[in-house]
C-alpha positions in Angstrom: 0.0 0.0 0.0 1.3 3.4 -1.1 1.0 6.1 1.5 0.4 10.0 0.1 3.0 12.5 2.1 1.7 15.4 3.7 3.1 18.4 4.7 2.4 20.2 8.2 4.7 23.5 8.3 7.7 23.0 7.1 8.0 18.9 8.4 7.2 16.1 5.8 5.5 13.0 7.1 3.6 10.2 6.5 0.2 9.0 7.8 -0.1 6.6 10.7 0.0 3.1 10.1 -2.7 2.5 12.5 -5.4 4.9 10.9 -7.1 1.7 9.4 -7.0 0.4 12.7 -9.2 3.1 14.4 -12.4 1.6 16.0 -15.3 2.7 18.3 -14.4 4.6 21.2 -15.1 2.0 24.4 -15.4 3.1 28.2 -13.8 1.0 31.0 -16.8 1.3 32.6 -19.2 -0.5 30.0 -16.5 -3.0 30.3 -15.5 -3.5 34.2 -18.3 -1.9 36.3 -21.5 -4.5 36.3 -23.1 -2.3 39.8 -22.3 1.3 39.5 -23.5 2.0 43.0 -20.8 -0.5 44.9 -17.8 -0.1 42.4 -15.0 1.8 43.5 -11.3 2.3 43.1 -8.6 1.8 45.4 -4.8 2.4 44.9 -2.3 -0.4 45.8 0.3 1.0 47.7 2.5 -2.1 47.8 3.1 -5.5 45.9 0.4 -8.2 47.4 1.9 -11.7 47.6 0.7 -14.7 45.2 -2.3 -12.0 44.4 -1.3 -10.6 41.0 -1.5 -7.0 42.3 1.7 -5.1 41.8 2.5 -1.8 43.1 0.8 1.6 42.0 -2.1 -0.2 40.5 -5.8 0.7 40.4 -7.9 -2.1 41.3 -11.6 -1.8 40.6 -13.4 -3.3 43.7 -17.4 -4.3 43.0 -18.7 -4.9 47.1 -21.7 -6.1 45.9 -20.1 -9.1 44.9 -21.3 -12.2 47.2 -18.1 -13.3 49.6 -17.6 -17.5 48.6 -14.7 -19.8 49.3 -11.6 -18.2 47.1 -12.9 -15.2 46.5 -10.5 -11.9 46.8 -11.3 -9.8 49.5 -9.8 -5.9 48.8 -10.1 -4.2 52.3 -8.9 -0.7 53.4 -7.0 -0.4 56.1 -6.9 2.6 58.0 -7.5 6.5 57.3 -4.7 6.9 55.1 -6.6 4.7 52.9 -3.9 1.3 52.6 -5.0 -1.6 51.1 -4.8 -5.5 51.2 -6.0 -8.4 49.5 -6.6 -11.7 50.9 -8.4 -14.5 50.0 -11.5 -15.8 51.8 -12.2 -19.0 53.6 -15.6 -18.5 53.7 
């Protein structure tokens, strides 16, 4: 495919390659947040062991979820907002 230079000021480039590739826009929350009214964010301030959360990431946290055997609880821990993970036994 032949790609058509253009000319902004005095630089010469060339199209992006990805142009063909532009789709919708999407939202992360059509895509993560299933109960709008019990989804928040919380900022991992540290690595969590055998969890898969690293440090500095966002975790989206649903607390209308039901709590089952396995399932990842997300708790805040005191006023400066600190987080950690665990998994239930219930």
């Amino acid at each position: 495919m032949l790609y058509k230079k253009h000319q902004i000021g005095d630089v010469m480039c060339f199209p992006s390659l990805a142009q063909d590739y532009v789709g919708a826009p999407f939202s992360l929350e059509t895509l993560c947040v299933q109960h709008k009214a019990a989804t928040y964010l919380i900022h991992s301030g540290s690595r969590m062991l055998n969890t898969g959360i690293y440090k500095d990431m966002i975790l989206i946290v649903d607390a209308s979820q039901k709590l089952v055997h396995g399932s990842m609880v997300v708790a805040e821990v005191g006023s400066l907002g600190d987080c950690t993970c665990t998994h239930s036994w219930a």
